[in-house]
C-alpha positions in Angstrom: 118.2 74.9 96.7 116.5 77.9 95.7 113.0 76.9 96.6 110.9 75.5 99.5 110.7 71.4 99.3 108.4 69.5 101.3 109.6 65.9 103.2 107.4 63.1 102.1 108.7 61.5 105.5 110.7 62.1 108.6 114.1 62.9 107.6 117.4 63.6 109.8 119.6 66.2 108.0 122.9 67.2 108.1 123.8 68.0 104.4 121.2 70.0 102.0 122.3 69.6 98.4 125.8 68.7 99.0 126.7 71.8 99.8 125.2 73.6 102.3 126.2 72.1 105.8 124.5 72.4 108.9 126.5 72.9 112.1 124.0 70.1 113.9 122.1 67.6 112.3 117.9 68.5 112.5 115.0 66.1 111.6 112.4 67.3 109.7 109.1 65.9 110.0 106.8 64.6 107.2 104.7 67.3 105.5 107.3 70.2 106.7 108.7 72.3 104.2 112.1 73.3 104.2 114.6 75.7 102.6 118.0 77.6 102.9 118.0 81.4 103.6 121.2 82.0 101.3 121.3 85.6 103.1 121.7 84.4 106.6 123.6 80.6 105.9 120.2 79.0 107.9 118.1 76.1 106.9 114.9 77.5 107.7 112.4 75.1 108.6 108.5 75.3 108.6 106.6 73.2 111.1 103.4 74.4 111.0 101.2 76.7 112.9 103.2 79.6 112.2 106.7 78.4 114.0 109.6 78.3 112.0 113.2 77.1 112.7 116.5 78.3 112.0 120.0 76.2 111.8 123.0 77.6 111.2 125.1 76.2 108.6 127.5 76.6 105.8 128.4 76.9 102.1 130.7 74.7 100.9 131.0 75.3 97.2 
């Protein structure tokens, strides 16, 4: 996943892509966007008003 994808509803993930693996399992609400900072192994979510979360994770290629 090399670009930012938006959740058309409340999703609980574990897995992006079948490859990259988070450490714990994070929802992501509907209407957040949501990408992987290859650089750092995070998912990197956006929930709005300027906060974004990080989750550790890893490749598995």
């Amino acid at each position: 996943m090399y670009q930012r994808v938006t959740a058309e509803r409340l999703i609980l993930v574990d897995v992006v892509d079948r490859w990259f693996h988070l450490q714990a399992p994070t929802f992501i609400g509907a209407g957040q966007t949501f990408w992987i900072d290859h650089k750092n192994n995070e998912l990197c979510v956006d929930r709005g008003h300027g906060r974004v979360t990080r989750h550790a994770g890893w490749m598995n290629r």
